[in-house]
BAPA-544950 format. One line per 5 residues: number of its first residue (from 1); for each residue x, y, z of C-alpha. Coordinates in Angstrom, 3 decimals, always signed. Example, Ala and Ser with C-alpha at 12.3 -4.5 7.8 and 13.67 -1.06 7.14 Angstrom:
1	+12.300,-4.500,+7.800 ~ +13.670,-1.060,+7.140 .
//
This chain:
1	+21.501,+8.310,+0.432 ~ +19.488,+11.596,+0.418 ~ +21.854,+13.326,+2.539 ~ +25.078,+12.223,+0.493 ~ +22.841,+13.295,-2.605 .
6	+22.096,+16.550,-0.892 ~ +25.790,+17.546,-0.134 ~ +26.895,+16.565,-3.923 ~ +23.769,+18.848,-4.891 ~ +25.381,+21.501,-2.910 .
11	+29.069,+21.470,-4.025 ~ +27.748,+21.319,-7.844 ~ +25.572,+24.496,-7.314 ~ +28.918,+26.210,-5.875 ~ +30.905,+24.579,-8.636 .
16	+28.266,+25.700,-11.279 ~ +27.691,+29.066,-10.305 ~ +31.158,+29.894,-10.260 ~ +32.028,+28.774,-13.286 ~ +28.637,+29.874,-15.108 .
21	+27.327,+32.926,-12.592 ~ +24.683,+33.538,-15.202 ~ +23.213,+29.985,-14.800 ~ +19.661,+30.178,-13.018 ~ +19.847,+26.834,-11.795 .
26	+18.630,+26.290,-7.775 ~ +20.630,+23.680,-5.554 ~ +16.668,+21.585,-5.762 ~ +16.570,+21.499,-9.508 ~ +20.405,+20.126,-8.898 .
31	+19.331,+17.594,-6.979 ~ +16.498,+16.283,-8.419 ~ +19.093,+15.548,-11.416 ~ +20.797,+13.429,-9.376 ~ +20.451,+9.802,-10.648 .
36	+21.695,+6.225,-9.216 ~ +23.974,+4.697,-11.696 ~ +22.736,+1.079,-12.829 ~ +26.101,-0.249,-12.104 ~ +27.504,+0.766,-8.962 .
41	+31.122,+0.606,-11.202 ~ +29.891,+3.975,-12.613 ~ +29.575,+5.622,-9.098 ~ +26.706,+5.816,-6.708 ~ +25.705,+8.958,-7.588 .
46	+25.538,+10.437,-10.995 ~ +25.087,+14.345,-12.107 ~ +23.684,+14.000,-15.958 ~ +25.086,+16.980,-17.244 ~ +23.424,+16.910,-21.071 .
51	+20.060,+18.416,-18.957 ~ +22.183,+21.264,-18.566 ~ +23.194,+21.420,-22.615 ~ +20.635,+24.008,-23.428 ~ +20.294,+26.446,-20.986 .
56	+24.375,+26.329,-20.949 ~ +24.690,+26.214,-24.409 ~ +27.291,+23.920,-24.143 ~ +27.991,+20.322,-25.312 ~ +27.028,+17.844,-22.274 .
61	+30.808,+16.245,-22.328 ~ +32.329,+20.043,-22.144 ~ +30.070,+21.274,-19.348 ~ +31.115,+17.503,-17.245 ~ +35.200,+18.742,-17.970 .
66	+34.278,+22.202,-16.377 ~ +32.669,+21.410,-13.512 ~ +34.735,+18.624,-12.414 ~ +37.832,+20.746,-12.872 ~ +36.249,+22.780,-10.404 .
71	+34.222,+19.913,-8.098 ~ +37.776,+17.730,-8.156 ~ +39.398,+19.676,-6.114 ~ +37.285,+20.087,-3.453 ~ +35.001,+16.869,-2.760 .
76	+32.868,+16.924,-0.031 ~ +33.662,+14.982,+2.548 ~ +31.243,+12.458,+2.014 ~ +32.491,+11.703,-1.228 ~ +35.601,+9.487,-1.838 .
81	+36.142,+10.259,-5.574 ~ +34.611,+11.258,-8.672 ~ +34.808,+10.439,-12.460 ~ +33.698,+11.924,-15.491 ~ +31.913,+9.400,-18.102 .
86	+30.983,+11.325,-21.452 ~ +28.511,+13.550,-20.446 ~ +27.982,+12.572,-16.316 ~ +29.884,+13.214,-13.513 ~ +30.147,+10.160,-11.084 .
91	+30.544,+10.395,-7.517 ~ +31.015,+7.275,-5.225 ~ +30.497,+7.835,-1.608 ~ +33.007,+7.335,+1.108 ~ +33.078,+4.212,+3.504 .
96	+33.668,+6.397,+6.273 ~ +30.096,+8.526,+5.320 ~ +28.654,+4.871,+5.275 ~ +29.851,+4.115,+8.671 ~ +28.901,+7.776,+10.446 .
101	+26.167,+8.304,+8.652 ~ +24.177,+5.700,+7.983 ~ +25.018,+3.002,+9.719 ~ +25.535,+4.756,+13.372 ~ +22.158,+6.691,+12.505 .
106	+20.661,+3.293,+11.860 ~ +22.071,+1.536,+14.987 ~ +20.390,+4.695,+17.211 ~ +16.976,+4.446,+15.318 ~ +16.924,+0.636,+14.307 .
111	+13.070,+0.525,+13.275 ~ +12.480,+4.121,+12.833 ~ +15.313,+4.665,+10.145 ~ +12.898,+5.951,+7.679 ~ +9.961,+7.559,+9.542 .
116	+9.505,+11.277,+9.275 ~ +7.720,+13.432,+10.291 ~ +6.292,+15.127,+6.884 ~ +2.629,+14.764,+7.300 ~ +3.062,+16.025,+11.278 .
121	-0.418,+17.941,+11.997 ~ -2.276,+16.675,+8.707 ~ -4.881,+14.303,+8.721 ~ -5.322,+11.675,+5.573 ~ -8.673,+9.593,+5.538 .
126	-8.710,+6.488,+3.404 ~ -11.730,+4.409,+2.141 ~ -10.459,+0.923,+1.387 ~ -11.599,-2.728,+1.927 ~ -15.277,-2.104,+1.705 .
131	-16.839,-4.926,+1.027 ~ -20.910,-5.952,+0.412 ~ -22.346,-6.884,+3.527 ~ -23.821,-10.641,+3.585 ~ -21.156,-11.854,+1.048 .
136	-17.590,-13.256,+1.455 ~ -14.216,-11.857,+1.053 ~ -13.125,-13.369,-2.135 ~ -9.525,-12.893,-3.909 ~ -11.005,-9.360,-5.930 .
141	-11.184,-8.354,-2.174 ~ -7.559,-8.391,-1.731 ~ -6.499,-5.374,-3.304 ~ -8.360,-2.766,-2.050 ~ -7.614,-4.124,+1.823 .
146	-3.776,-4.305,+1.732 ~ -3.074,-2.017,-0.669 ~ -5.531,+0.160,+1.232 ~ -3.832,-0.568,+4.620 ~ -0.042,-0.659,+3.524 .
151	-1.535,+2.987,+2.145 ~ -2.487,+3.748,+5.405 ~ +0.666,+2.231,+7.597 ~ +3.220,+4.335,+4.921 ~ +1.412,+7.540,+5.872 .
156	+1.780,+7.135,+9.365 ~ +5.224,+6.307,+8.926 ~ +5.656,+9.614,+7.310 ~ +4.088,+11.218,+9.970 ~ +0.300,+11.855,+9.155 .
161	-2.636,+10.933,+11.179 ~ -4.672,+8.529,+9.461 ~ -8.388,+7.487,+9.329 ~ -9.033,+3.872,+8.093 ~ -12.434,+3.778,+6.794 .
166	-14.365,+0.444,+6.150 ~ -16.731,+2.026,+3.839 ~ -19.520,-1.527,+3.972 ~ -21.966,-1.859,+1.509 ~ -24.686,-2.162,+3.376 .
171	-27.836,-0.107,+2.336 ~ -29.661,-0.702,-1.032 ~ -32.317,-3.376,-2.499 ~ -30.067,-6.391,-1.864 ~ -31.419,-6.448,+1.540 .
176	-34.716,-6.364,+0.276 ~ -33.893,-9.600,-1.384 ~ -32.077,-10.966,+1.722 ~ -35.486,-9.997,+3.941 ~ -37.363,-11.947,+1.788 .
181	-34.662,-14.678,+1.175 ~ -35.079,-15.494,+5.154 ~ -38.542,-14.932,+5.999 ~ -39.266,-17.742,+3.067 ~ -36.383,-20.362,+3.261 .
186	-34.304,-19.194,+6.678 ~ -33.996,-20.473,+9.558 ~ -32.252,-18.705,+12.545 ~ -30.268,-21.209,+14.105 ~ -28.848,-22.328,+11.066 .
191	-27.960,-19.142,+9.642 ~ -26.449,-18.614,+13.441 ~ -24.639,-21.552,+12.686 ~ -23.564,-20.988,+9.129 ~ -22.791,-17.706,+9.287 .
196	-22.184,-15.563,+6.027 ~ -22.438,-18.984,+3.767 ~ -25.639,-19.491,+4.848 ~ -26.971,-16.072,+3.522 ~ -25.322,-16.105,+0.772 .
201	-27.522,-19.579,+0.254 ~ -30.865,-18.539,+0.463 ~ -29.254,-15.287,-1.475 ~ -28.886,-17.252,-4.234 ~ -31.959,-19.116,-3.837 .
206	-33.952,-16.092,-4.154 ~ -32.757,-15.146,-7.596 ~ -33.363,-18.705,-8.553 ~ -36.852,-18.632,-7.517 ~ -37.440,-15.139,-8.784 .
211	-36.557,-16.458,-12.459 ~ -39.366,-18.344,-11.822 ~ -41.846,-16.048,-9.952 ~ -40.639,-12.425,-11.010 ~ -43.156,-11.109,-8.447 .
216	-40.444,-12.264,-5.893 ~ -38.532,-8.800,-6.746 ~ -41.428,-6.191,-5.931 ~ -41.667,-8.267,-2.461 ~ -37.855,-7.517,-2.359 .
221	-38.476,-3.992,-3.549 ~ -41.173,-3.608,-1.066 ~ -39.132,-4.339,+1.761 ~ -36.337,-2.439,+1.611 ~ -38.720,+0.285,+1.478 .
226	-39.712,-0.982,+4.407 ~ -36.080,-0.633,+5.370 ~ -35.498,+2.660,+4.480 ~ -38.799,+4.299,+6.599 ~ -37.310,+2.530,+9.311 .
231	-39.871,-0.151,+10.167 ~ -38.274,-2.086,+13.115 ~ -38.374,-5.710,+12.102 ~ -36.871,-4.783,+8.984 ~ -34.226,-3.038,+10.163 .
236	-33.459,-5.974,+13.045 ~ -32.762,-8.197,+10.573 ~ -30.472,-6.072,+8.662 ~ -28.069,-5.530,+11.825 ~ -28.168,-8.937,+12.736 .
241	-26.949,-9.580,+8.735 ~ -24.363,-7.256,+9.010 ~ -23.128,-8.348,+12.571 ~ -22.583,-12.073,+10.863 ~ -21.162,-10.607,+8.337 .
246	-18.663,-8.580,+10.240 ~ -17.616,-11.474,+12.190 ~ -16.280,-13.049,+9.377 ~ -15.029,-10.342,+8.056 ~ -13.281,-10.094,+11.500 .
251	-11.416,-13.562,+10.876 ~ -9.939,-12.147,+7.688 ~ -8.673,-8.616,+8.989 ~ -7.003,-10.600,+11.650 ~ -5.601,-12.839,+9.798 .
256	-3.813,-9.662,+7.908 ~ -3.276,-7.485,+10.985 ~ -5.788,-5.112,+9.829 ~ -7.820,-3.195,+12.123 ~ -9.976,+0.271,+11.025 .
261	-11.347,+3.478,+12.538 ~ -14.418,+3.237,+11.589 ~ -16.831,+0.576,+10.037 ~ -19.823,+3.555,+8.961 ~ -21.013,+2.113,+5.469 .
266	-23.162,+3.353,+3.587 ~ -26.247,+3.827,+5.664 ~ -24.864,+5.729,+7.525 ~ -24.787,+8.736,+4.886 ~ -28.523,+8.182,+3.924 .
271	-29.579,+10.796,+6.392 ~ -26.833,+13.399,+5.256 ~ -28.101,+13.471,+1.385 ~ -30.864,+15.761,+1.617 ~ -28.498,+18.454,+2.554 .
276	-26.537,+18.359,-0.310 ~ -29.593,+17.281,-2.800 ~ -30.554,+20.959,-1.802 ~ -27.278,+22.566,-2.617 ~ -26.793,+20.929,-5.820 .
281	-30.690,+22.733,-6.537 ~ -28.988,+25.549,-5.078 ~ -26.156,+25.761,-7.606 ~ -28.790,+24.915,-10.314 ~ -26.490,+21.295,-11.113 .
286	-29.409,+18.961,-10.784 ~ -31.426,+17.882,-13.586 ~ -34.702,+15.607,-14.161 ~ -34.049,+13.090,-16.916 ~ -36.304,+10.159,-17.148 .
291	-37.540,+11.220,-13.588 ~ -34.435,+10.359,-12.399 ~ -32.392,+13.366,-10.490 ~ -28.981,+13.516,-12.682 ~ -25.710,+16.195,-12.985 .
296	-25.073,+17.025,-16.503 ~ -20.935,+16.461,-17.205 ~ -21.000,+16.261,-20.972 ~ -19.019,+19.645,-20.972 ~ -16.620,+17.288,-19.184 .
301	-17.098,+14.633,-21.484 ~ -18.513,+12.432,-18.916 ~ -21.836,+10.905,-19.109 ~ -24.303,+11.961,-16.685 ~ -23.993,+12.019,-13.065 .
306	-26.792,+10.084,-11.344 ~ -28.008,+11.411,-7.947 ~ -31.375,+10.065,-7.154 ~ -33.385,+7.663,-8.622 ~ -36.746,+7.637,-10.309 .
311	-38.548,+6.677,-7.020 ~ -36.180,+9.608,-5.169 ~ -33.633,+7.026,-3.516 ~ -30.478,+7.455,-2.883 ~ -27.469,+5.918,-5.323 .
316	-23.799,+5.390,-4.309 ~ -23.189,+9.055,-5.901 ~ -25.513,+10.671,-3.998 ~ -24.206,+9.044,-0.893 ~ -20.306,+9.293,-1.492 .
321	-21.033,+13.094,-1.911 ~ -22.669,+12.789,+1.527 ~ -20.104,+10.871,+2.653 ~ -17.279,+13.390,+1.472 ~ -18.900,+16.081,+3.064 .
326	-19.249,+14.388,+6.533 ~ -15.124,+13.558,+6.834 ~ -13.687,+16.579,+5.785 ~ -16.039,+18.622,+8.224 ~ -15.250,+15.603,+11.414 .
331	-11.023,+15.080,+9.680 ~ -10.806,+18.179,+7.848 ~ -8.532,+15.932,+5.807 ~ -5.206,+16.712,+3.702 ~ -6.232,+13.624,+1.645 .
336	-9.118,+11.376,+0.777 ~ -8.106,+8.552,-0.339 ~ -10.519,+5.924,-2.091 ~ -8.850,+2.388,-2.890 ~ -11.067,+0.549,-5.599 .
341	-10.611,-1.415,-8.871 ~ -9.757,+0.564,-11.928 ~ -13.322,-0.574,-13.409 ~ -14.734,+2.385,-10.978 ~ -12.382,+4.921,-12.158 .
346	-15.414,+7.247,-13.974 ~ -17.516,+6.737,-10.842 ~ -14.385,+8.775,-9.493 ~ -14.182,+11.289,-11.874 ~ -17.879,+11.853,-11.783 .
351	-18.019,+12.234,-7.983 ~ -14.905,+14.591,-7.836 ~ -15.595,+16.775,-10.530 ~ -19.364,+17.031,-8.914 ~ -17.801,+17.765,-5.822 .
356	-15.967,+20.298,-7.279 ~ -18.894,+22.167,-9.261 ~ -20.824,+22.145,-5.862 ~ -18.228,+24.734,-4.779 ~ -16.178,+22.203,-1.960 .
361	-12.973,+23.255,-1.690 ~ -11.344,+19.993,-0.598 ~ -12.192,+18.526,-4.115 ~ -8.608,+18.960,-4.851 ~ -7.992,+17.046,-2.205 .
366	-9.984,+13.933,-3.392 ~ -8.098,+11.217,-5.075 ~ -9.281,+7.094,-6.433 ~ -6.406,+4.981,-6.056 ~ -7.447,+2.021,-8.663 .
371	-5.708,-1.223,-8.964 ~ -6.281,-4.099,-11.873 ~ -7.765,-7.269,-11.693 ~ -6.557,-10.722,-10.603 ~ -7.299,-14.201,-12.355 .
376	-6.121,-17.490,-10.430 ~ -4.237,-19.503,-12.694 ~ -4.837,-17.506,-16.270 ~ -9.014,-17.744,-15.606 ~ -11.101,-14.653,-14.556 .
381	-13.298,-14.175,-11.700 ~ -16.424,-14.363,-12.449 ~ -19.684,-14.382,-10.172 ~ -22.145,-16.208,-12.480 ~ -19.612,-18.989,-13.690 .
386	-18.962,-19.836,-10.256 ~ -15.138,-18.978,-11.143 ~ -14.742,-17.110,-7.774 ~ -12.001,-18.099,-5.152 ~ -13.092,-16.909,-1.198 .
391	-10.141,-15.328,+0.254 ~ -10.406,-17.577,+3.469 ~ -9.860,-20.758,+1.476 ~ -7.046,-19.290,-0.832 ~ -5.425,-18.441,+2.781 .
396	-6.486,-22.137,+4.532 ~ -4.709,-23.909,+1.410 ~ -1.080,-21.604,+1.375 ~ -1.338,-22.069,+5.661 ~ -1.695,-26.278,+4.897 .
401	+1.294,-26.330,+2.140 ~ +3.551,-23.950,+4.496 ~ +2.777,-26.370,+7.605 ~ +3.523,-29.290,+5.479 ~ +7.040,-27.714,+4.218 .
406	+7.353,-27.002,+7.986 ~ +6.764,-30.288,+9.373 ~ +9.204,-31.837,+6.540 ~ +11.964,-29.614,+6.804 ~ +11.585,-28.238,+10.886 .
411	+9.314,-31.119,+12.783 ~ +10.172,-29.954,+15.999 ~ +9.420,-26.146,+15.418 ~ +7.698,-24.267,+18.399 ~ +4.676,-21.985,+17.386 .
416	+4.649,-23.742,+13.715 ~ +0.501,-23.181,+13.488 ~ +1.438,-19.381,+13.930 ~ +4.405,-19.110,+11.928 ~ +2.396,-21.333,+9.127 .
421	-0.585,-18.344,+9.062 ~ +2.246,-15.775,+9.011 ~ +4.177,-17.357,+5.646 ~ +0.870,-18.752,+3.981 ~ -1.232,-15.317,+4.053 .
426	+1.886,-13.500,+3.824 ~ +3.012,-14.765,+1.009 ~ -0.224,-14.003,-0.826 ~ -0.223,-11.121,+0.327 ~ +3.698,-10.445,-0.996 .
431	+2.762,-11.864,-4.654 ~ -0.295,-9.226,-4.606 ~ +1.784,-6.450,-3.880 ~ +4.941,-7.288,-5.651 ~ +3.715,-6.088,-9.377 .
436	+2.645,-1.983,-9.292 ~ -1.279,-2.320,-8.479 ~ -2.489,-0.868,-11.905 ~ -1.207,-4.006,-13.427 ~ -3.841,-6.782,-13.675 .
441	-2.740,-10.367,-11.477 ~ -2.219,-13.723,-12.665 ~ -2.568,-15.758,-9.278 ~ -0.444,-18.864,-9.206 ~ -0.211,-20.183,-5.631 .
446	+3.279,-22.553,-6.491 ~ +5.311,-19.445,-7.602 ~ +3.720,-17.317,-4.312 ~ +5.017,-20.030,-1.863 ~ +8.554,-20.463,-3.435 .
451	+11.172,-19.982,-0.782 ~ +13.343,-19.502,-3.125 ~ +12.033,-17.117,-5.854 ~ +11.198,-13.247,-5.156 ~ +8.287,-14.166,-2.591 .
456	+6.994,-13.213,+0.558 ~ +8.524,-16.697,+2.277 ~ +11.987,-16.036,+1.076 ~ +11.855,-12.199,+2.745 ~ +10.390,-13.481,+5.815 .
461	+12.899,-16.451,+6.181 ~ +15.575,-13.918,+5.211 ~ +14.337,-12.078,+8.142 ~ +14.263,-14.913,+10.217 ~ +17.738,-15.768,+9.278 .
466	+18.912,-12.293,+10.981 ~ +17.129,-12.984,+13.855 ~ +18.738,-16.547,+14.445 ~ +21.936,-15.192,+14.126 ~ +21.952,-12.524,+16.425 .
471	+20.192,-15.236,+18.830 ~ +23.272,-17.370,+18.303 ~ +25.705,-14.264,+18.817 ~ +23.993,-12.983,+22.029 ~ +23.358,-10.252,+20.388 .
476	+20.651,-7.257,+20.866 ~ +19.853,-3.797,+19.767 ~ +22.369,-2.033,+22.101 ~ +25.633,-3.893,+20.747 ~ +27.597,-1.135,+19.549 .
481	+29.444,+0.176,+16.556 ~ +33.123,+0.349,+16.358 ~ +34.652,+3.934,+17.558 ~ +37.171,+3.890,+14.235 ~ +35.266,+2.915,+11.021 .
486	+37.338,+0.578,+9.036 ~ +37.125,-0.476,+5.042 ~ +34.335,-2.103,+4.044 ~ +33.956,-5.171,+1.611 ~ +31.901,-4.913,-1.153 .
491	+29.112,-6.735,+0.113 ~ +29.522,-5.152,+3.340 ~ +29.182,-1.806,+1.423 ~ +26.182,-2.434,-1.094 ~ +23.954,-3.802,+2.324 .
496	+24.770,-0.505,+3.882 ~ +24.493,+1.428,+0.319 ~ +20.741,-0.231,+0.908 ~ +20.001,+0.590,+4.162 ~ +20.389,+4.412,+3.076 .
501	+17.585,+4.224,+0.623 ~ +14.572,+3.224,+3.143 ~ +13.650,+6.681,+3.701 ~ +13.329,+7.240,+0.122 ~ +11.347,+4.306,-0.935 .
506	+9.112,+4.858,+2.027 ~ +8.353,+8.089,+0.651 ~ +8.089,+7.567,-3.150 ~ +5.793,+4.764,-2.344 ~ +3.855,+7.763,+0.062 .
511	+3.648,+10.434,-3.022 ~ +2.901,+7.534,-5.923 ~ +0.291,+5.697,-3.812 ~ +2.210,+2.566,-5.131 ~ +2.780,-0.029,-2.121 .
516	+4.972,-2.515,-4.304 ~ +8.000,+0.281,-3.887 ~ +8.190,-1.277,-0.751 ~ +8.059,-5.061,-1.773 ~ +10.743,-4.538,-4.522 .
521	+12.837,-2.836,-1.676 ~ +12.392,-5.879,+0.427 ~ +13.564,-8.187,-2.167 ~ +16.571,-5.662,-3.137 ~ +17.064,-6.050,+0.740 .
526	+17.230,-9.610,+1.110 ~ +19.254,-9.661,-2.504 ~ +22.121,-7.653,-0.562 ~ +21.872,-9.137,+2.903 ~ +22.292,-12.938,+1.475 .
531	+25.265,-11.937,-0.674 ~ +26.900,-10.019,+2.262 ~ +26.211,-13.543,+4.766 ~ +27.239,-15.578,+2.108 ~ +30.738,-13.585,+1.357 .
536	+31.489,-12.244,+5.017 ~ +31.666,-14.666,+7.928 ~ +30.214,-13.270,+11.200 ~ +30.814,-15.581,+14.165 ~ +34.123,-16.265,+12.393 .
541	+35.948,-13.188,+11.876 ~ +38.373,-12.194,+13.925 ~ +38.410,-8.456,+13.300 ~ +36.830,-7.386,+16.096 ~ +36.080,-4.189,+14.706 .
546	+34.888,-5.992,+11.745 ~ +32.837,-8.282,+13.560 ~ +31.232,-5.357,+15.491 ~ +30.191,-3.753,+11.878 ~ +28.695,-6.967,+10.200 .
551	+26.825,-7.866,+13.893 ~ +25.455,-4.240,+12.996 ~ +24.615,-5.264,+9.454 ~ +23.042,-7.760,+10.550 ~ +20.732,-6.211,+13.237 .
556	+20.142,-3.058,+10.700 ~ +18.804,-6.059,+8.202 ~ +16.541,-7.229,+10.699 ~ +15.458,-3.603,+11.883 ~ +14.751,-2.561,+8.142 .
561	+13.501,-5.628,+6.820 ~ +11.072,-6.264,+9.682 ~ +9.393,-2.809,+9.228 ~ +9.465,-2.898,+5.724 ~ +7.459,-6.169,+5.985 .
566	+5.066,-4.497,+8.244 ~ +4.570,-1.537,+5.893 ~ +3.074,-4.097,+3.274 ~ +0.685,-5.398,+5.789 ~ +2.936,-8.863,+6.590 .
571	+3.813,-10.422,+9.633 ~ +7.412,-11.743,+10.128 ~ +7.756,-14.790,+12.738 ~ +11.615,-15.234,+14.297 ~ +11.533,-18.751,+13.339 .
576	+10.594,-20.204,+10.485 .
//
């Protein structure tokens, strides 16, 4: 649709300028006018004329009359008519610009329909996922991974070169805790054996015992010291932690289709903070208060900036600034992106605008995508209640109630454990990402595994749906188009009418950071491919121009649908 949008832009800036040769008006600012009708009876395009009124000085309804007096007479070809409606000028595109343009470019590209190559020779880093080492994925952990991922699969798509980073939590006086935790109630084989459950047990058992004996927490405190000046038992045990932990972690990202660049966490930075400790005493930003090490922001009516701690350890400020530092000297990035909930929004603003007074000049480049919070079934999460659902079992139970729809409806199914995983996690994953990610979640696993509601099963058996068909036709990706374009139904028309705005959803969802752009596409998608099976028989018609078209329809569905399912970090089986 952006090239039919582009040629109206075009003829309206010729129209215009003839009519109005005063008018300062650029064929861009045209276009960016341009709006999609919300009934397709009003046109496909529509040029709003009233944002004209003022610097025309003309009524909206009088400047439409002009310029379609002009426009009328000489439609681009890509237009089949136009219509004035009070103050807008509609224009509905031609079936024959549908056929040529879109649908031929679609048949030669198939997946790549809407891949660019904008970003070509720029590099965008994103933080995302993230999570503490010796503690499990649980639902909150959901957002930042796929929204972080889908982030980071869109940006490709557009052409960048991206960095995934897995940013771990792994430094700081939790493993202090965890040192003491197993030295006291461990036991090696069974934490072998038990994996991350069984640290997060004698976790917990340590702050139960420390209620009782508070002297518990200056053992704690006096290991991780231990940690930090590198004393090699200490720091044996905390690999080991983190390589259990990663192997779990491993399941998960699997499980999604996720894979990253680099797992450096936090410790990895520790080393690179005295650097920039000395230029923020260089550029006279650090402060003592308290005997803590602090940047003053109240001129930016932020509270303070903490850098070091009374004792001189780092903090995750301190090490994020370290962290910065390090990947635009190794990426020399055109973004940073950092995917975390909106709670850490002024941990954000605090470490860009730091960044910024230290004199960086990628600080502009810097930017927190946040996302809400999720509740399953109208309750919060909540550590201390116990109110917290693990990822891994939210995924086991919508894998077991996709198997058992499976084995009701298709007993005989090849690869059903595979295609169960696929619809289960995917359709979490769909109902995460279907609402724009500012907006907090109310989890509720029945309305996620509807086939028939606006879920991830119903796109991915849509999808399956086009690939049965074809299977049944013979078809594959080299059946071609028609060499005379013919007139299209309406359901034929709308699909196509869809197909043409891929590129642009991939690329609003690129410049708002906003994932579910995609997921509503999908749905839109699957909205206009049913209607079009339902109304326009394939096998059946005996056109055989006609069939030739909808067998492309059908493939393009596929094509679109299966990348756009990929974009959003879901899998989409052939059978279902």
């Amino acid at each position: 649709m952006t090239e039919f949008k582009h040629s109206i832009a075009a003829s309206l800036k010729e129209s215009i300028s003839s009519i109005y040769p005063s008018a300062d008006i650029s064929e861009k600012e045209i276009f960016e006018m341009l709006e999609y009708p919300p009934d397709d009876n009003m046109g496909d395009v529509a040029f709003p004329c009233f944002k004209l009124s003022r610097t025309l000085r003309s009524a909206p309804a009088k400047i439409a009359e002009n310029i379609f007096a002009v426009i009328s007479a000489a439609l681009p070809e890509c237009a089949e008519t136009a219509q004035i409606v009070g103050g807008y000028i509609n224009f509905f595109i031609s079936d024959t610009f549908l056929q040529k343009n879109v649908l031929a470019k679609l048949a030669s590209t198939g997946a790549d329909f809407g891949r660019t190559e904008a970003g070509k020779g720029k590099t965008v880093v994103l933080d995302y996922s993230s999570p503490n080492v010796a503690k499990p994925f649980h639902i909150g952990h959901l957002g930042t991974t796929v929204i972080g991922h889908s982030l980071k699969l869109l940006h490709e798509y557009q052409g960048y070169s991206c960095v995934g980073m897995n940013h771990l939590g792994d430094w700081g006086t939790q493993f202090g805790k965890l040192i003491v935790a197993y030295r006291k109630w461990g036991c090696r084989e069974d934490i072998e054996k038990g994996g991350i459950d069984k640290l997060v047990e004698i976790y917990v058992k340590f702050h139960e015992e420390a209620e009782k004996d508070p002297s518990l927490e200056d053992e704690a405190r006096a290991e991780f010291t231990k940690l930090e000046h590198h004393d090699e038992e200490n720091l044996a045990l905390w690999r080991w932690f983190i390589d259990i932990s990663l192997a779990e972690y491993k399941k998960t990202y699997d499980q999604l289709g996720i894979t990253f660049d680099s797992y450096n966490g936090e410790s990895f930075y520790v080393d690179k903070v005295p650097e920039q400790i000395q230029v923020l005493k260089d550029k006279n930003l650090l402060k003592i208060d308290d005997g803590a090490s602090i940047v003053d922001l109240s001129e930016y009516n932020m509270p303070p900036c903490l850098i070091l701690k009374r004792d001189g350890s780092t903090i995750y400020h301190s090490r994020d600034i370290a962290a910065a530092v390090y990947r635009h000297r190794t990426y020399n990035f055109e973004k940073c992106i950092y995917v975390t909930s909106a709670g850490q929004s002024l941990h954000f603003a605090q470490l860009f605008k730091v960044i910024e007074l230290m004199g960086y000049d990628f600080a502009d480049k810097l930017y927190h995508v946040p996302y809400g919070t999720v509740s399953i079934n109208g309750s919060k999460l909540a550590t201390r209640t116990g109110n917290v659902i693990l990822l891994r079992d939210l995924f086991e139970t919508a894998i077991e109630k996709v198997r058992a729809i499976m084995e009701e409806k298709n007993p005989n199914m090849q690869n059903k454990d595979e295609a169960a995983e696929a619809v289960g996690v995917g359709a979490i994953v769909f109902y995460y990402l279907s609402s724009n990610r500012i907006r907090d979640i109310n989890f509720v696993m029945e309305d996620a595994l509807d086939f028939n509601g606006n879920t991830g099963p119903y796109a991915q058996y849509t999808y399956a749906r086009t690939c049965s068909i074809l299977a049944k036709l013979s078809c594959d990706a080299d059946a071609a188009l028609p060499e005379n374009t013919a007139k299209l139904d309406k359901a034929e028309r709308d699909l196509i009418k869809t197909f043409s705005l891929f590129p642009e959803k991939t690329q609003e969802a690129v410049i708002g950071m906003e994932p579910s752009i995609v997921t509503r596409y999908i749905l839109d998608l699957c909205g206009a491919f049913n209607r079009f099976y339902q109304s326009c028989p394939i096998a059946a018609c005996e056109d055989a121009d006609k069939k030739k078209i909808r067998i492309a329809l059908t493939r393009g569905t596929r094509d679109i649908l299966g990348k756009a399912l990929e974009l959003i970090c879901i899998k989409h089986p052939e059978k279902i």
